[in-house]
C-alpha positions in Angstrom: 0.0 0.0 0.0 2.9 2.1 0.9 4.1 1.7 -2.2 1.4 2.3 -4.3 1.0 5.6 -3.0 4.3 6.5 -3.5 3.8 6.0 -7.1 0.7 7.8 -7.5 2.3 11.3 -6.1 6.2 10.9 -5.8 7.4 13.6 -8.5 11.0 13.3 -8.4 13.1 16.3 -9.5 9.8 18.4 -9.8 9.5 19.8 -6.7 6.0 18.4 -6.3 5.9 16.8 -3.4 8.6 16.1 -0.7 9.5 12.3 0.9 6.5 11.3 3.1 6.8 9.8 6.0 4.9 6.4 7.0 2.5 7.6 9.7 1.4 10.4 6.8 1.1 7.6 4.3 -1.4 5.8 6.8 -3.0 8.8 7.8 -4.1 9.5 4.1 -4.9 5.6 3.2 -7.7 5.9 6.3 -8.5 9.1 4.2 -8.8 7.3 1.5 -10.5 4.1 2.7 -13.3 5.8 4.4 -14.0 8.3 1.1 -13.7 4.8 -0.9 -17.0 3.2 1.2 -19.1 6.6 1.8 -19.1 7.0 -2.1 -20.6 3.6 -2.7 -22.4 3.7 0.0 -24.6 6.9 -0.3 -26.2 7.2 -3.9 -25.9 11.3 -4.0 -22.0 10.7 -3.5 -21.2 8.9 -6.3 -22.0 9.8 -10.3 -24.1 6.7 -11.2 -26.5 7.6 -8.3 -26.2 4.1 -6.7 -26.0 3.7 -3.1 -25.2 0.3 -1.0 -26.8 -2.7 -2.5 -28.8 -0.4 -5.1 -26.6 -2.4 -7.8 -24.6 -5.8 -7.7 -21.7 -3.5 -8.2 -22.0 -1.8 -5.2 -23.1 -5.0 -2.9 -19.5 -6.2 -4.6 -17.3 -3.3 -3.5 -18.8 -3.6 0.2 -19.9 -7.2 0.7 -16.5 -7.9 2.8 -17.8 -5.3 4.7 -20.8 -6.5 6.1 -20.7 -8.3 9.6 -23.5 -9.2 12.4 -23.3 -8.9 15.9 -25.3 -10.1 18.6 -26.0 -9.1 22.3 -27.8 -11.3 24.9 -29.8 -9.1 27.5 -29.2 -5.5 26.9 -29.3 -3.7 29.5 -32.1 -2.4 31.2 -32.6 1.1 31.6 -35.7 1.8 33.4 -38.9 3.5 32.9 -38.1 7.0 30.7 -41.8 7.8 29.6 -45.3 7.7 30.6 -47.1 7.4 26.9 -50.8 8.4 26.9 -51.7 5.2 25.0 -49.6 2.4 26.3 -49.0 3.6 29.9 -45.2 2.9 30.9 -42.5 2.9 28.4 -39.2 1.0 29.3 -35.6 1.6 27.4 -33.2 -0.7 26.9 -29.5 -0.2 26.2 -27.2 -2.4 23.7 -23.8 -1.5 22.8 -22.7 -1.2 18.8 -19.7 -3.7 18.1 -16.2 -2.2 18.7 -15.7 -2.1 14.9 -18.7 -0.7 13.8 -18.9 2.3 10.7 -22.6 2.0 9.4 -25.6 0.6 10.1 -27.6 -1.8 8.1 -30.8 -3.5 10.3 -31.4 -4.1 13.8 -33.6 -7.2 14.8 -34.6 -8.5 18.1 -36.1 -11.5 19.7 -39.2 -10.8 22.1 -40.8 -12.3 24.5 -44.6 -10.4 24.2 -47.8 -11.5 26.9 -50.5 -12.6 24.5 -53.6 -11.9 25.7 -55.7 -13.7 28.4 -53.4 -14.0 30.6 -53.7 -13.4 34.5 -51.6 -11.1 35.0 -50.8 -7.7 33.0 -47.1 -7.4 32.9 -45.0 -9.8 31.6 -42.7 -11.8 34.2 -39.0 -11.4 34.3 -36.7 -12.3 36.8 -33.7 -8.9 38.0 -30.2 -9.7 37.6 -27.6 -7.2 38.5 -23.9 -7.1 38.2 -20.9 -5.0 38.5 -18.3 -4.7 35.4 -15.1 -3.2 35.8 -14.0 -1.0 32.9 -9.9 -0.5 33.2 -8.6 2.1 31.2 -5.2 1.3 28.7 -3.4 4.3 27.2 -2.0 3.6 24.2 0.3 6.6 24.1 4.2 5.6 23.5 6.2 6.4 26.4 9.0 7.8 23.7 8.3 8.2 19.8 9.0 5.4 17.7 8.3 2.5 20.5 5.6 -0.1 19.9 2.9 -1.9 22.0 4.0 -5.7 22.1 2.6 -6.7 25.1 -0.2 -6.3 28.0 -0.3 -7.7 31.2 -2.5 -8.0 34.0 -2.0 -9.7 37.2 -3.7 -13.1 37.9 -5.2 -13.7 40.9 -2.5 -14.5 42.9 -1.1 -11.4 41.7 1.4 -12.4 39.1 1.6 -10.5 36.0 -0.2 -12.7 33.2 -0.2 -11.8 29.3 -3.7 -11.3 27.9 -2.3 -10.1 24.4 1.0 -9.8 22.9 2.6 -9.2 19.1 6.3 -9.1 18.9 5.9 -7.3 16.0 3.3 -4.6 17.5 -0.2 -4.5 18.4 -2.2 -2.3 16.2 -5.3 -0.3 17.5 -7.8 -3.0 15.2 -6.0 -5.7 17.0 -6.7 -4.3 20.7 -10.2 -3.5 19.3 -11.7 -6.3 18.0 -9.3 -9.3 19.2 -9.6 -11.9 21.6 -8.3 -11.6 25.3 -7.4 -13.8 28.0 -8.6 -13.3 31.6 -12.3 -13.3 30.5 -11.8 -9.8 29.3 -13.6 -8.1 26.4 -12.3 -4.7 24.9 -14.5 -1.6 24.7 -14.4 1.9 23.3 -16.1 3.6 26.3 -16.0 3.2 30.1 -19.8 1.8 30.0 -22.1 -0.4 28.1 -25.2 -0.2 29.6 -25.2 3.2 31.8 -27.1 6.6 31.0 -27.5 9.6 32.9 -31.5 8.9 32.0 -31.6 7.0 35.3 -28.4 8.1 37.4 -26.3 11.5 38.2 -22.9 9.2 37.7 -20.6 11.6 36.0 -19.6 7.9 34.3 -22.8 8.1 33.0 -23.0 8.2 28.6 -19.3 8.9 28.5 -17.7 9.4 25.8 -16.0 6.5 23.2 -12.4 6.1 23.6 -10.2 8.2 21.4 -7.3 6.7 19.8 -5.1 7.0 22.6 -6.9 5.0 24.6 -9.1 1.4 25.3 -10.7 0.2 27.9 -10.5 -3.8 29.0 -14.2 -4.8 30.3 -14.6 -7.8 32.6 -17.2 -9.2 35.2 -14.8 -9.8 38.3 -12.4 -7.0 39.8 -8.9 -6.3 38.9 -6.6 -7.4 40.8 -3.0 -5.2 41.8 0.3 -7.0 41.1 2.2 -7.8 44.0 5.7 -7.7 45.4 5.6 -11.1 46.2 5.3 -12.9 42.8 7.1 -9.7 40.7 9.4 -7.3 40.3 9.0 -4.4 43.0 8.6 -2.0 40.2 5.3 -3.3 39.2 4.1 -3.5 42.6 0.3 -2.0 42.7 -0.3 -2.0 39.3 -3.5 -2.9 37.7 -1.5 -3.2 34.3 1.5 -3.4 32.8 2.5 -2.3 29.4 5.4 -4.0 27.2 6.7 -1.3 24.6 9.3 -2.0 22.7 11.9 -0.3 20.2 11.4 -2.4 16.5 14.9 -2.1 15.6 17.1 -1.6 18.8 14.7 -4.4 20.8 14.8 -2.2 23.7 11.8 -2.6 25.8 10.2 -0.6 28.8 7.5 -1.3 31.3 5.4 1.3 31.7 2.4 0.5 34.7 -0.8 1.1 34.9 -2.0 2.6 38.7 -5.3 3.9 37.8 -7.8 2.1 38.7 -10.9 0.3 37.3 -14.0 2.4 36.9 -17.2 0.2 38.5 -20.8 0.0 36.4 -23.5 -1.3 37.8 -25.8 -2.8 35.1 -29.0 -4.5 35.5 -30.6 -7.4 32.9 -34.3 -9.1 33.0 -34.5 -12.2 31.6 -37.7 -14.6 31.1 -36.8 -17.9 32.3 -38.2 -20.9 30.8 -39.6 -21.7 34.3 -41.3 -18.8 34.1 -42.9 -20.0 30.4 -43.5 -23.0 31.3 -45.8 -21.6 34.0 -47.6 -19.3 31.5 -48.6 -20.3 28.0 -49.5 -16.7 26.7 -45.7 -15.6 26.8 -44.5 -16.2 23.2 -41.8 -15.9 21.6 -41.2 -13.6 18.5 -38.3 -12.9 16.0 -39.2 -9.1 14.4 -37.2 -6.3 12.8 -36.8 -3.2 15.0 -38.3 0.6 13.6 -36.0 3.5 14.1 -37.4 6.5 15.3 -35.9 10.4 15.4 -35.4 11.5 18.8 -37.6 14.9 18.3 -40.2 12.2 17.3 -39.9 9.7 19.5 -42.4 11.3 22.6 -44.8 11.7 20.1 -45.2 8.6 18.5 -45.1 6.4 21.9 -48.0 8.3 22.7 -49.6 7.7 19.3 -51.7 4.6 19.6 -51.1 3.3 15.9 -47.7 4.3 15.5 -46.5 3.7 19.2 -43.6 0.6 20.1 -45.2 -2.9 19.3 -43.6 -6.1 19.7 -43.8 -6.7 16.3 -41.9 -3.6 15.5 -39.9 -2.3 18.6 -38.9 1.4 18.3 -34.9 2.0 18.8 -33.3 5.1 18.7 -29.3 5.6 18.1 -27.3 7.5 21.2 -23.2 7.4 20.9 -22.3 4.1 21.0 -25.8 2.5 21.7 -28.9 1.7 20.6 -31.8 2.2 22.8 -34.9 0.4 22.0 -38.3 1.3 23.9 -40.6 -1.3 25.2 -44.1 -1.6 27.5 -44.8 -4.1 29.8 -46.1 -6.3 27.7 -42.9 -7.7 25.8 -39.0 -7.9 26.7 -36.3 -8.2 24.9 -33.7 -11.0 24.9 -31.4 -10.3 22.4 -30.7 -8.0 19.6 -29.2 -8.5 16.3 -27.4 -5.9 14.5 -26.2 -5.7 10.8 -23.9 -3.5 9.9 -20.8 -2.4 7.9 -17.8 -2.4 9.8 -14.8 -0.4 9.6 -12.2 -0.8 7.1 -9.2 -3.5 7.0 -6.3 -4.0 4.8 -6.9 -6.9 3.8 -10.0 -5.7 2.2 -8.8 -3.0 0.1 -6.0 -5.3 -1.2 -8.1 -5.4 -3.9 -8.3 -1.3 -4.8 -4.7 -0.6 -3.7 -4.3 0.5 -8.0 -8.4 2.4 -7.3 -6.7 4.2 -3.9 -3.6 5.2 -4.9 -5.2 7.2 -8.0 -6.9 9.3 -5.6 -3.7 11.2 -4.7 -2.4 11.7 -8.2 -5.8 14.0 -8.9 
């Protein structure tokens, strides 16, 4: 790729343009990459009018794109609205996958009370947890060193590797890769927390920034200890392995912050609780966005208002909030979407790409 930009611009001898550095070839092959799927992907940026899947040619140039993600039990965000129609409304709160660009379809599975049933509201049973949200800066510690290596200690207390790359761990890697430890990655210090129901300065924080990522996982952190490590490391929730790519010099840099706590709360229908009442069924359905200056107005409409056959959702940050009575629950949400761009995809237009700088 490096390459093929370099002979789309480099003029030699004309005085065109100087010697690039890498981190300026990257930065404009993300340029490029991102202008390369918003033109086929929105028909009034592109000459032929054709937006995503409008024409086999564009499903082509962004099927690799395309991805599904799914969430068991988003998280439940209490009652937000009183509608004049359907009494109670009830949000719920899923998280967009880490990699996540544009949205496709959202679908859900209910659980909706049919009616003749004995009671009104459908049963559930409350689970509540804590998550711990550790935050990993990702700025080098001196200017040319690379990431290889994150640890965490175990808990005995003795530093454990949860991800490692000798050759550098790239901010898609740390993203969307796999951990040890039970550990997931995430972009903000929540996944299920809004100032709609709590004060919590913590509360719809912002997503990570480049510089930064945050490790998610259900039991605490634990602080390395003297005992089964160096001194140096002593206290540390983390501790980060840069290294020099050419020298091979390495330095440990800890991490001493400590792990922000969320309390996040789930319902769930049981199959006890089906098996005790027939009129709980279970249905598959496709979700209805809704604008937020609309929203108020169409829960309280009795025709257009959030059904279990079409749950409204709106779109907040990293989240989507979909809006529910007491007479259905979501289990699980389905989303479609195109993800962010990889290298490996645009292989294929690295000739299409460089072009772009020659104009």
């Amino acid at each position: 790729m490096h390459i093929a930009v370099n002979l789309g611009i480099q003029k030699l001898g004309s005085f065109q343009v100087d010697n690039l550095l890498p981190q300026e070839v990257d930065h404009e092959l993300n340029l490029a990459q991102r202008r390369f799927i918003k033109q086929r992907y929105s028909n009034l940026s592109n000459a032929k009018r054709q937006g995503f899947e409008q024409s086999q040619k564009r499903l082509d140039d962004l099927r690799n794109l395309i991805e599904d993600y799914y969430q068991h039990l988003p998280s439940f965000m209490g009652a937000i609205y009183t509608s004049s129609s359907k009494g109670d409304i009830f949000a719920y709160r899923a998280k967009f996958p880490t990699d996540y660009m544009h949205l496709v379809n959202i679908r859900a599975k209910i659980y909706e009370l049919c009616p003749g049933g004995e009671d009104d509201t459908i049963p559930f049973e409350e689970i509540r947890s804590d998550f711990y949200y550790l935050r990993i800066p990702l700025s080098p510690p001196i200017r040319g060193y690379v990431l290889t290596d994150i640890q965490i200690p175990n808990a005995t207390g003795l530093l454990t590797s949860i991800k490692s790359n000798p050759g550098g761990l790239t901010l898609d890697s740390l993203r969307n890769g796999q951990y040890g430890e039970g550990i997931q990655p995430s972009l903000s210090p929540n996944d299920g927390f809004s100032d709609l129901t709590s004060p919590s300065i913590t509360a719809d924080s912002p997503i990570a920034d480049a510089n930064e990522i945050f490790l998610k996982r259900y039991k605490a952190f634990i602080q390395a200890t003297a005992i089964n490590t160096s001194p140096g490391v002593s206290g540390a929730y983390a501790v980060l392995v840069w290294t020099h790519p050419i020298t091979g010099e390495f330095l440990e840099i800890n991490v001493n912050q400590g792990p922000i706590i969320i309390d996040e709360v789930y319902r769930e229908v049981t199959p006890e609780q089906i098996q005790r009442n027939p009129h709980i069924k279970l249905k598959r359905t496709l979700c209805k966005y809704s604008q937020h200056d609309d929203l108020f107005a169409i829960l309280d409409d009795p025709f257009n208002s959030t059904k279990s056959k079409s749950p409204l959702y709106t779109i907040q940050e990293n989240f989507v909030d979909l809006y529910t009575t007491n007479k259905f629950l979501p289990q699980d949400i389905f989303i479609k979407y195109l993800r962010t761009s990889s290298y490996e995809f645009y292989k294929r237009y690295w000739f299409r790409i460089a072009r772009t700088y020659s104009r």
